[in-house]
Each structure stands twice: as structure tokens, then as C-alpha cells.
VEXLO-103175 format. One line per field, with one value per residue (C-alpha): y, z, x; residue in three letters. Coordinates in nm, 4 decimals. Last residue first. Layout:
// VEXLO-103175
c2: Y|...
c3: Z|...
c1: X|...
koldo: ala|...
This chain:
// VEXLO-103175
c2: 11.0299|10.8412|11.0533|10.8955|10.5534|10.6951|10.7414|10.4222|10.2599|10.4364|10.3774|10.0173|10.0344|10.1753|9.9468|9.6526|9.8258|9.8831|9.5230|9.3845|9.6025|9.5563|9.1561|9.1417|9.4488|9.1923|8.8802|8.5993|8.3039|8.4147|8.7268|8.6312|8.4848|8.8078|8.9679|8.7782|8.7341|9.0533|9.2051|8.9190|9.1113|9.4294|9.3424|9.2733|9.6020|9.7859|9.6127|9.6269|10.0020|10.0585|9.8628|10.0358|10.3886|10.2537|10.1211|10.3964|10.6269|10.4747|10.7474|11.0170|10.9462|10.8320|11.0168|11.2989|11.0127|10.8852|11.2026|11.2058|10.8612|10.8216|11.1248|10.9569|10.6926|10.8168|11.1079|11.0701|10.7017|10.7756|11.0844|10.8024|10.5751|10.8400|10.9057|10.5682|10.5201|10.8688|10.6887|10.3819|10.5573|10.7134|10.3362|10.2203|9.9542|10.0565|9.7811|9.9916|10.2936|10.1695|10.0550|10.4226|10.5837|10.3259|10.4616|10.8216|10.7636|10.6027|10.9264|11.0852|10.8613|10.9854|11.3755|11.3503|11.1859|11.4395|11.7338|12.0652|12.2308|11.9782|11.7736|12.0184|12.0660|11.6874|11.6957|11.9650|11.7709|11.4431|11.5970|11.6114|11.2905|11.0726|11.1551|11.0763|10.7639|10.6201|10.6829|10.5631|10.2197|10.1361|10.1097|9.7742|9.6984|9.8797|9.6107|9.3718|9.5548|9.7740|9.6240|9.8365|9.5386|9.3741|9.6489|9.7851|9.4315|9.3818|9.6805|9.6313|9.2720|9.4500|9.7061|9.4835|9.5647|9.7162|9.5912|9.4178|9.7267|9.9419|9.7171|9.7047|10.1143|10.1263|9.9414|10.0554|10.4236|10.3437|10.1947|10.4923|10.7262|10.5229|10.3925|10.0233|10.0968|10.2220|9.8775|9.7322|9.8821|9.6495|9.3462|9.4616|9.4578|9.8348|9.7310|10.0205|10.2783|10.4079|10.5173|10.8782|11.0411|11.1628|11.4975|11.4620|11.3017|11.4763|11.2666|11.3076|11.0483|10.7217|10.8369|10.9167|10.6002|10.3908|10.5442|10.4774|10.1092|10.1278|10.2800|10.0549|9.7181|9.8945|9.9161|9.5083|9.4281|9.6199|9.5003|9.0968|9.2191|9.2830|9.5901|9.5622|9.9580|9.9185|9.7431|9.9761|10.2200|10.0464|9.9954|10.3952|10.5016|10.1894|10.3227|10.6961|10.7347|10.5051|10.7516|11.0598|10.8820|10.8715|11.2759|11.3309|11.0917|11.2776|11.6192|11.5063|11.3919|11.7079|11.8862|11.6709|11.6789|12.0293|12.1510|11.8933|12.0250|11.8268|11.6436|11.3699|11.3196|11.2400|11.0448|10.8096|10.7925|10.6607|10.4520|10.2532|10.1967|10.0777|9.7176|9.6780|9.7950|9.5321|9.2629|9.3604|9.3158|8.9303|8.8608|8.9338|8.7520|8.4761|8.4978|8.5278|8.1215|8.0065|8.1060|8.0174|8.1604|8.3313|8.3427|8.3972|8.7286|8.8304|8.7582|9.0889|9.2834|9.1197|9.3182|9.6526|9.5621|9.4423|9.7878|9.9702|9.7723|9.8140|10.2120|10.2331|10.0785|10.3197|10.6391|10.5021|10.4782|10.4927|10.1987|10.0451|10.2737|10.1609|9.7898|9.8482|9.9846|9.6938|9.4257|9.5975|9.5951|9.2673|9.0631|9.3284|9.4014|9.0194|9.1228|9.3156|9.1161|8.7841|8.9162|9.0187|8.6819|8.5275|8.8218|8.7081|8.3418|8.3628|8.6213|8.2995|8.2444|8.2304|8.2233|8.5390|8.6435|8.6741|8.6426|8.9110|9.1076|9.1414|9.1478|9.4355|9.7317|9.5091|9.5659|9.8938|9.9822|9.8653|10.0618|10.4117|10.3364|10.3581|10.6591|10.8377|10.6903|10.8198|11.1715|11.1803|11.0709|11.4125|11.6269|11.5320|11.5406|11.9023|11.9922|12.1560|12.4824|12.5707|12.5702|12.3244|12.3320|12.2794|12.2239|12.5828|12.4478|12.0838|11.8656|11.7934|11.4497|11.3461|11.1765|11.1700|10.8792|10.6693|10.6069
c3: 11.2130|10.9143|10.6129|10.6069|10.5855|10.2908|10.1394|10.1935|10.0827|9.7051|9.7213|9.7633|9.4493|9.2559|9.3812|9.2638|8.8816|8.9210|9.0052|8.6680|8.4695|8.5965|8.5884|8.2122|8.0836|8.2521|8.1288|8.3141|8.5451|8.6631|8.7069|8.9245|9.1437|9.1691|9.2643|9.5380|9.6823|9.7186|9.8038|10.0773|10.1783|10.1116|10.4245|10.6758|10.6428|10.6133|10.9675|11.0812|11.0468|11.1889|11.5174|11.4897|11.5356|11.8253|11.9898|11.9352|12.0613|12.3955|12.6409|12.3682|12.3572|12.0552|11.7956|11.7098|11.5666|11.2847|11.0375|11.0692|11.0328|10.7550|10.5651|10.5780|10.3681|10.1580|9.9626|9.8909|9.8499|9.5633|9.3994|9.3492|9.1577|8.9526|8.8426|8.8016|8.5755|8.3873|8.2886|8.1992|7.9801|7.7845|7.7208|7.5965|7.5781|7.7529|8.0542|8.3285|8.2207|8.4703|8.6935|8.7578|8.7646|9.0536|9.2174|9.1570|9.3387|9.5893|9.6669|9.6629|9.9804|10.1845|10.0692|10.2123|10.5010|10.5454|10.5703|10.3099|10.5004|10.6726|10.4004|10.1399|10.3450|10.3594|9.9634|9.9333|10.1526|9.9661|9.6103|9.5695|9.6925|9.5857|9.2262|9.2384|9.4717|9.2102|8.8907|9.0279|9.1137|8.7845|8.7782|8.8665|8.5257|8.2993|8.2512|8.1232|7.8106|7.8084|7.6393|7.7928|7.9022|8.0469|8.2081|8.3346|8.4816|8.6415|8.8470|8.9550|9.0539|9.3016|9.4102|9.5516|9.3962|9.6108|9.6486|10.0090|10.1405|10.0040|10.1958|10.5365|10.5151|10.4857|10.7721|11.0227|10.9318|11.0310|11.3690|11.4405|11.3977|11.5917|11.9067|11.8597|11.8039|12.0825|12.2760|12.1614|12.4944|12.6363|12.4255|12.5572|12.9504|13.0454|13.4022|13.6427|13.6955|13.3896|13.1199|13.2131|12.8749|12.6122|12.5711|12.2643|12.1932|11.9901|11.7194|11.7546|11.9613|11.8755|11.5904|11.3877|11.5164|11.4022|11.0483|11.0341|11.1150|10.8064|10.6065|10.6882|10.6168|10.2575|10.1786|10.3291|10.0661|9.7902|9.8194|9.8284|9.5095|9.2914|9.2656|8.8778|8.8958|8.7039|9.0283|9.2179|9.0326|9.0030|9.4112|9.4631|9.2152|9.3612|9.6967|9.6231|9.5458|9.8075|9.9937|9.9005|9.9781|10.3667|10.3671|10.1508|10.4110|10.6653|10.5452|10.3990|10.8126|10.9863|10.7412|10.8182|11.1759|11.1327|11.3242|11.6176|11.7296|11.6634|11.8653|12.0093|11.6661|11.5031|11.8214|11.7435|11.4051|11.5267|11.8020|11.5571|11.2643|11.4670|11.5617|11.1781|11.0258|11.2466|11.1212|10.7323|10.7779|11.0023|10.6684|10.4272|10.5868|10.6013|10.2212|10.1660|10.2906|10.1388|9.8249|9.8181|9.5451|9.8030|10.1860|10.3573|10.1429|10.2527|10.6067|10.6870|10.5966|10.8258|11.1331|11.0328|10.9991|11.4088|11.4719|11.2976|11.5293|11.8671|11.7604|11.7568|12.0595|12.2296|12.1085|12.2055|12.5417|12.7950|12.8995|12.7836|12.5120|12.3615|12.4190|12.2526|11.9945|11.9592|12.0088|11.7324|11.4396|11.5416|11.2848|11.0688|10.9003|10.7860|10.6010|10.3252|10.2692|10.2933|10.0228|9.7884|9.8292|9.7826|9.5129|9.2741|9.3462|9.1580|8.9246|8.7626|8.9575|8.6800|8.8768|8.7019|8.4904|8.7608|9.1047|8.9832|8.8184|9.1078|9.3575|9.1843|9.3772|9.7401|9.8392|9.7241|9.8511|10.2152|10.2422|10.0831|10.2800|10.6127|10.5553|10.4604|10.7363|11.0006|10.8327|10.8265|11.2237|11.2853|11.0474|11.2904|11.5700|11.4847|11.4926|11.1690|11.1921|10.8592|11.0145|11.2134|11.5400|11.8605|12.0352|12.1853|12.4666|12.5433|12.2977|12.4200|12.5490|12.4752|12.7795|12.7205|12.4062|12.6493|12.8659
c1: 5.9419|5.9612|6.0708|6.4793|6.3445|6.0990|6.4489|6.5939|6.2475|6.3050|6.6658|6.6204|6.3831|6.6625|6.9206|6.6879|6.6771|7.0555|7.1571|6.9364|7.0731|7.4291|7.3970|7.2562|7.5453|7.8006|7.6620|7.5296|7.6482|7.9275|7.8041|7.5263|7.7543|7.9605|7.7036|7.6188|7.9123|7.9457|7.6526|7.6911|7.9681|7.8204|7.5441|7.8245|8.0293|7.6829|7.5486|7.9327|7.9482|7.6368|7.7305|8.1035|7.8819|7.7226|8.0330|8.2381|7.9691|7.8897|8.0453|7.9616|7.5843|7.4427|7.2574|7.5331|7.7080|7.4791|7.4695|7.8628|7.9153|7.6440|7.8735|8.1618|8.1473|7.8070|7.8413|8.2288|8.1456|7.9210|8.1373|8.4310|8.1466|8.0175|8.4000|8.5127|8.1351|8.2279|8.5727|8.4339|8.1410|8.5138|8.6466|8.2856|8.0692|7.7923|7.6964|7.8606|7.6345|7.3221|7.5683|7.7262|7.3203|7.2359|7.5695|7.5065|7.1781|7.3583|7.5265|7.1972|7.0535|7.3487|7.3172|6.9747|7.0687|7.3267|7.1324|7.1472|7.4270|7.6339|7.5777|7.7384|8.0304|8.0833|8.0429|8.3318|8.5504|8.4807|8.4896|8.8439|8.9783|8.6885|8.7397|9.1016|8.9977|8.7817|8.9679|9.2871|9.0941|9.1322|9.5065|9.5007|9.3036|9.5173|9.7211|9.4420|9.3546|9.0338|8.7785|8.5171|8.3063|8.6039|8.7570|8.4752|8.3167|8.6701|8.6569|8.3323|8.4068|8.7191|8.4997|8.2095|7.8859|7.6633|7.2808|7.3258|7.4933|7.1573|6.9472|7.1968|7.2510|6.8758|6.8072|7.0836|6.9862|6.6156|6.7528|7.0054|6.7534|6.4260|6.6331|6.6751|7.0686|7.1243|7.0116|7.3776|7.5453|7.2745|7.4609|7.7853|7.6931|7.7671|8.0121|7.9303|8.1813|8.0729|8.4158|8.4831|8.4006|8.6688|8.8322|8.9788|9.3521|9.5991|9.7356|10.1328|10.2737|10.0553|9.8940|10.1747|10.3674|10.1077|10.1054|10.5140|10.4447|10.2160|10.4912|10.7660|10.5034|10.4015|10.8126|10.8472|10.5512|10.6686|11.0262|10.9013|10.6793|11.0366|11.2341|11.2066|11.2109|10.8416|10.7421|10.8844|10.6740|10.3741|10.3587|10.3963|10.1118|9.8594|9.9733|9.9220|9.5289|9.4574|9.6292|9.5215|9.1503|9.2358|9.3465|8.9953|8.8190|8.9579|8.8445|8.4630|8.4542|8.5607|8.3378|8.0185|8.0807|8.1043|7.7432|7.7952|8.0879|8.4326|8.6682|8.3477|8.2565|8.6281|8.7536|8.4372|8.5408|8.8767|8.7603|8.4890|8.7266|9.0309|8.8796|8.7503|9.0930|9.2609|9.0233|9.0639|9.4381|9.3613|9.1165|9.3704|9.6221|9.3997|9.2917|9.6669|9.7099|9.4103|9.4902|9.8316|10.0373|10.3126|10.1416|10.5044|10.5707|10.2207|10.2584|10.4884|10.2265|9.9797|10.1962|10.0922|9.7187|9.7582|9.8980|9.6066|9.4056|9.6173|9.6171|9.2707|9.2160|9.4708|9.3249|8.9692|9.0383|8.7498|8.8325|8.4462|8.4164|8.7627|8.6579|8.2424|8.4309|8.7193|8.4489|8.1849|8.4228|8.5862|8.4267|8.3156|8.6267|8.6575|8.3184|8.5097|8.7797|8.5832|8.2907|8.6053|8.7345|8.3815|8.3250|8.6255|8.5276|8.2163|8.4013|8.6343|8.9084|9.2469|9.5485|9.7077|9.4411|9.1715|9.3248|9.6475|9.4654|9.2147|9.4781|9.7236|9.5622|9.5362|9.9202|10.0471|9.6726|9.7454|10.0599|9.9367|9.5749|9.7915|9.9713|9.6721|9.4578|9.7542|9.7779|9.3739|9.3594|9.6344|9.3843|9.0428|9.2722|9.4164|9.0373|8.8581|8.7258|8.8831|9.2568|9.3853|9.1822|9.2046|8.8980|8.7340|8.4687|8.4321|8.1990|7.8769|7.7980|7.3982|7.3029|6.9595|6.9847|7.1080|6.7991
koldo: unk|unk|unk|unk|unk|unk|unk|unk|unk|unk|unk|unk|unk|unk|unk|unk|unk|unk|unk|unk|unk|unk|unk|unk|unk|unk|unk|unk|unk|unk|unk|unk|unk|unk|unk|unk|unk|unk|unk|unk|unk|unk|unk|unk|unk|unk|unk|unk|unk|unk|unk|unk|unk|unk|unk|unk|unk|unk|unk|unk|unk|unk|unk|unk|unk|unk|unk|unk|unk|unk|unk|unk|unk|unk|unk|unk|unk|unk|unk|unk|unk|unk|unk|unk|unk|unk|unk|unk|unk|unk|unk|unk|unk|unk|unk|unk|unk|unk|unk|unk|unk|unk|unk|unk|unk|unk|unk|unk|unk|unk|unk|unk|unk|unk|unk|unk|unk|unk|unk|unk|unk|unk|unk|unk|unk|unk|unk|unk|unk|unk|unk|unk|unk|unk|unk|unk|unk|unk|unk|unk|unk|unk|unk|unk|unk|unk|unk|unk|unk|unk|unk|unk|unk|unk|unk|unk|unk|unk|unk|unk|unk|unk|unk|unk|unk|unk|unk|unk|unk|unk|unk|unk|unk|unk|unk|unk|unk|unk|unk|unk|unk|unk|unk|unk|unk|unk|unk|unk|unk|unk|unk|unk|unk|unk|unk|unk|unk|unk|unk|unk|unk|unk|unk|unk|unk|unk|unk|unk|unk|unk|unk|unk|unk|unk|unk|unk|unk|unk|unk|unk|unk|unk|unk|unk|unk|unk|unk|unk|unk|unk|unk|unk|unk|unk|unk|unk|unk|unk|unk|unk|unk|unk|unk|unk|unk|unk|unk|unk|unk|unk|unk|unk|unk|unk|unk|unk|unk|unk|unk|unk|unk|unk|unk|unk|unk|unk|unk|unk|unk|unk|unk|unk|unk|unk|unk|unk|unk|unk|unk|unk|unk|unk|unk|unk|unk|unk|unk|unk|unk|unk|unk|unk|unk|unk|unk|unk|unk|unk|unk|unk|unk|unk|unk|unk|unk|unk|unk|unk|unk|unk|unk|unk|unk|unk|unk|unk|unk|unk|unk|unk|unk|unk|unk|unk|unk|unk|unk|unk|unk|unk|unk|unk|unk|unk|unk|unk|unk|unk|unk|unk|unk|unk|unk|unk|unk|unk|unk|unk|unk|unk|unk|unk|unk|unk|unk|unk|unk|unk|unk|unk|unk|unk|unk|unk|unk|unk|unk|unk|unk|unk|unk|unk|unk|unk|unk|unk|unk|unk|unk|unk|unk|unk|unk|unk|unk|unk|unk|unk|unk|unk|unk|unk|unk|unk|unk|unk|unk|unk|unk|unk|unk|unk|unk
């Protein structure tokens, strides 16, 4: 029933340059912004949990597991909301409004673990209520044949800055301006993201919400159809087998002996990488398919774990690398090869249903991960992760055959 009301994009969107819509750009600028103020924030957490109040990497991936599956909670409420209105524009903004607001909690939370795991989780809940809008907005302000462009672009905008917050919270820090200055500077610049998007992100033309009331779970019914379906399988097998970033980054440093300041740092590697290739990679998908592109990013993640366990400062750089090219090959491109599968007037919601399936299957990745690695050793763990990955790959792929 859904799937024949495919919504076509109106005639001649605007674009900024490349084909790419001034929406697509103006939804980069916000995710820029907003990944500057969250990353001054998150880059110093595993150094900070590990060698600061000493969790061992069992409790690593439980907070890591919470961060990333807080997101989910109200991933599929504030898509199925913005589809509902008919609003997407002003979902999104509530959500990256509500991440704004956490900021100001962190101060408050000090050494308690319980108290800046739950303003954590309420961060990672207003990214899960924008997620769904804003990639909708993406699809339905870009034809079909870019989606893969439009995407590579905003990711490359969102990646600049994680790349900058990390920069921007060592240097106050090295200015001796204290964490209480980092934390009201990353609350300025996320209430600066919201005001982007709310007066100068142009919004697409979005379907007339149904005058009849969609219940939410047969909004949900989508997702049975065969594409979405086999892409919410493999996205919630290869979830399951991802490392969390925050273990990852600790597993580097420790196998590579790398001393423990370098460690927030780490993530540099990632987003650098990330940042340059994700426009080029989107391109690439749009050409050559996306699934397949999808399925070869975690390729370069199986082939990142494999050379996790080698001992060596130079390996860690090719495994930051590997692992930036992975989520340039996979974060946006499963939007892009998702969305033209559901019809505009119920695409936040679908697409926020995949999200949460992945969102929900890394936490337990997670946890999981990290459990094992408190029990054995890093080069042990990674082996062991990368021969499962491999096989998930293998049924990800025949996923992708199935007609």
C-alpha cells in the first residue's frame, strides 16, 4: 500500500553548487556546529572513565552501550511526530534543542556516574528525535539519483566537526580555562546550531500530513516490505558485531602502547579520514550501488580489527584510517540506499525505524564487547570479533542478492 506512493521530489530544488540542495548544505552547517559542541564534551570521556575513575572495559561498553542506545529511545517517536505534522523542520529542531539544554547539566553531574550517564542519555535522546526529520529533509530535497552525494556532503560538514571539538576543547584546556568553560563554550555553540536551522535551513517541499490518523505501529508495516526488511537485518547483524568507539579507542592505545594523553585525541584519526572520503565515497555509491558500497565499508572494518591486535604505533594509524573509511561507506550511505524505498509522507519514520534497529543492535555490540574484553586480551577479543564480522558480512551480502 505504501510502497505505491512513492513522492517525487518537486522540480528544480535549490541548490548550492554540485547539484546539491541549499538544505542538504544548511542541515551540514547545523550538524557541524553541533558535533563541535558535543565532541568538546564526549573526546575526553574515555580517558577520563578509564584512568581517571578507573572502570574497567566491562563498564566502558555499558556506558558506551547507554550512549549509543539512548538515541534509539525516541528515534522512532520524533519521526513518526514530524511525519505525522508534516513538520520535520520543527521536530528536528525540538531534538537538537533538547541536546542544547544537556550541556548545561554537565557542570551539575561533576564525578557522578550516575548523574552524567543521565545527561548523556537525555543528549543521545535529542540526537535520536532529530535524526529521522533531518535525513528525511535530506531525501525528500534531493532527486533520487544524488541521494548518495547529498548524503557523503553532510556527513563530510557533520565529520568537520567532530574533527573540531576535540581540537577546540584541548585548547582551552591547554589555556587552563578550566572544564566549567568548555562546557558553557559547547552549550553557546549548540544554541548557535539551533538557530542555523531554525532561520536559515530552507525547508523542502514536504507532504500534506493524511487527514486520517496513520496508527504508529501501521506506519511501522514499511519496514516488512522486502528492501527495507533485508536492510533492517543486516544493519542489526553487522550492529551487533561493532565495537563501540570509545572500547576501540582504548584497545589502540593500549595495544599500541601509546601513552594515555594521546588517547582523546584518537578520535582525530577517525573523523580526519571520514571528512575527506565521505563525499567522494557517496559519489561512488551513487554510481556503483550503495548496498554494495555498504557491505564494503564493513569490509574495511573486519580488515581494521584484524590489525588492532599488532602491536604497533604506525598499524594504529592505518586501523583510525580503515575505521574513518568504514563509516564514510556506511553512515550515510544506508540512508540514502534506504530512503527512496518509503514513501515521502512516511519517510522520517521509516528511515528512524532503521536507524533505531542499528542504533539498538551496537549497543549490545557494545556491551558485549566490552565484556569480552574484560575478560580476555585485546589481540584474543579482536580476532575473535573479526572472524564473526566476517561471517556477518557473508549473510549481509547474500541479504543484498535476494530478490
Amino acid at each position: 500500500m505504501y510502497l505505491s506512493t512513492v513522492y517525487r521530489p518537486a522540480a528544480g530544488p535549490r541548490t548550492a553548487g554540485g547539484g546539491v540542495p541549499a538544505t542538504v548544505v544548511g542541515l551540514g552547517l547545523v550538524s557541524m556546529v553541533t558535533d563541535i559542541s558535543a565532541e568538546m564534551v564526549t573526546a575526553v570521556l574515555p580517558l577520563y572513565l578509564m584512568y581517571g575513575i578507573g572502570v574497567g572495559f566491562l563498564h566502558l561498553g555499558a556506558i558506551e552501550g547507554l550512549y549509543t542506545g539512548s538515541a534509539a529511545v525516541l528515534r522512532l517517536a520524533g519521526g513518526y511526530v514530524a511525519d505525522r505534522l508534516g513538520r520535520p523542520k520543527a521536530v528536528a529542531a525540538a531534538g537538537y534543542a533538547l541536546s542544547a539544554a544537556t550541556k548545561l547539566g554537565l557542570p551539575a553531574a561533576g564525578g557522578s556516574l550516575t548523574g552524567l550517564g543521565l545527561v548523556l542519555a537525555a543528549d543521545r535522546a535529542g540526537k535520536g528525535i532529530r535524526t529521522g526529520p533531518r535525513d528525511a529533509m535530506i531525501t525528500l530535497a534531493t532527486p533520487d539519483s544524488l541521494l548518495g552525494r547529498a548524503f557523503g556532503v553532510h556527513r563530510a560538514l557533520d565529520t568537520a566537526g567532530a574533527l573540531l571539538g576535540p581540537l577546540a576543547a584541548a585548547g582551552l584546556i591547554a589555556l587552563a580555562a578550566g572544564y566549567e568553560t568548555v562546557f558553557v563554550v559547547s552549550f553557546t555553540l549548540a544554541v548557535v546550531g539551533v538557530l542555523v536551522l531554525v532561520f536559515f535551513v530552507p525547508v523542502p517541499a514536504t507532504p500534506r500530513p493524511s487527514r486520517e490518523r496513520v496508527a504508529f505501529g501501521r506506519a511501522l508495516t514499511m519496514l516488512a516490505a522486502p528492501g527495507p526488511r533485508r536492510a533492517c537485518l543486516a544493519a542489526c547483524l553487522l550492529g551487533l558485531l561493532t565495537a563501540g568507539d570509545m572500547v576501540l579507542y582504548v584497545a589502540i592505545q593500549q595495544r599500541a602502547g601509546l601513552p594515555t594523553a594521546v588517547l582523546p585525541l584518537l578520535p582525530l584519526g577517525t573523523a580526519g579520514t571520514f571528512l575527506f572520503a565521505a563525499a567522494p565515497v557517496g559519489r561512488l555509491a551513487d554510481r556503483v550501488g550503495r548496498w554494495r558500497v555498504f557491505i564494503g565499508g564493513h569490509v574495511l572494518l573486519f580488515c581494521a580489527y584484524l590489525l588492532v591486535g599488532v602491536a604497533s604505533p604506525v598499524i594504529a594509524l592505518a586501523v583510525l584510517a580503515l575505521h574513518g573509511l568504514f563509516y564514510a561507506a556506511t553512515d550515510g550511505v544506508l540512508m540514502a540506499h534506504v530512503g527512496p524505498l518509503i514513501p515521502a509522507e512516511l519517510r522520517a519514520t521509516g528511515l528512524a525505524g532503521v536507524q533505531t534497529v542499528q542504533a539498538v543492535a551496537r549497543a549490545f555490540g557494545a556491551i558485549g564487547v566490552g565484556a569480552i574484553l574484560q575478560f580476555t586480551g585485546v589481540h584474543t577479543a579482536f580476532a575473535w570479533l573479526a572472524a564473526l564480522l566476517g561471517g556477518a558480512i557473508l549473510i549481509a551480502a547474500r541479504l543484498g542478492r535476494s530478490r
